[in-house]
C-alpha positions, 0 to 999 in steps of 0.5 A, a space after each residue: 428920200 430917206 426917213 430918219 426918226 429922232 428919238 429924244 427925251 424933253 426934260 422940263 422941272 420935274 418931268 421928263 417925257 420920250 418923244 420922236 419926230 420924223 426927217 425926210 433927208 435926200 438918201 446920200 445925206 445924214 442928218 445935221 444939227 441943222 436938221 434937229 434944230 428945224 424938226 424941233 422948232 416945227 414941233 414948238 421947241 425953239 432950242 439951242 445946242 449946248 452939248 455937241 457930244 451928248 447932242 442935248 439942246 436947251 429951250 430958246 422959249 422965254 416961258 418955262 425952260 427945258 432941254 432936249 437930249 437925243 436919245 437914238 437916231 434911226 435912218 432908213 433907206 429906200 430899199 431896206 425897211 430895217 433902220 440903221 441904229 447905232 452906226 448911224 449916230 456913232 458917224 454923226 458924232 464923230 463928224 461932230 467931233 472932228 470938227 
C-alpha cells in the first residue's frame, strides 16, 4: 500500500483554512478524482468537481457553501520514506487533461 497525503485549502465566505487527509492506494495506483471525492465526503465535505485542471470542488451540502482547492499531493511508496512531489500531480493532471 501506498500513503498518498491530499494537502487542500477550504475556502468558505470569508475564510480560507489548509487541511490535509490521508489515502492508502494499492502501490501500482494513482489517486482518482474518485479518490478525492471519497477522502472529502468521509471528512464531512460532500463535493463536486467543478475545475478539472486546478482540481478545486465546490460543496454538495445545502448549509453554508465552500470550495475545495487541492493544493499538493504527496505519494509514497512502501520502500522510500521520501514523498514524491510535483511529479506525482503533474501525471494526475496530465491524465486529466487527455481525457
Amino acid at each position: 500500500m501506498r500513503e498518498c497525503i491530499i494537502h487542500f485549502k477550504l475556502i468558505r465566505e470569508n475564510e480560507s483554512k489548509m487541511l490535509r487527509t490521508l489515502l492508502y492506494l494499492p502501490k501500482d495506483r494513482m489517486p482518482e478524482i474518485a479518490d478525492f471525492i471519497r477522502a472529502f465526503e468521509e471528512m464531512g465535505y460532500p463535493v463536486k468537481l467543478v475545475n478539472e485542471r486546478e482540481l478545486i470542488f465546490d460543496s454538495l451540502d445545502g448549509g453554508k457553501p465552500f470550495k475545495l482547492d487541492i493544493t499538493k499531493i504527496e505519494v509514497s511508496g512502501e520502500e522510500k520514506d521520501e514523498p514524491d512531489f510535483d511529479m506525482q500531480l503533474r501525471a494526475i493532471l496530465e491524465h486529466l487533461i487527455r481525457k
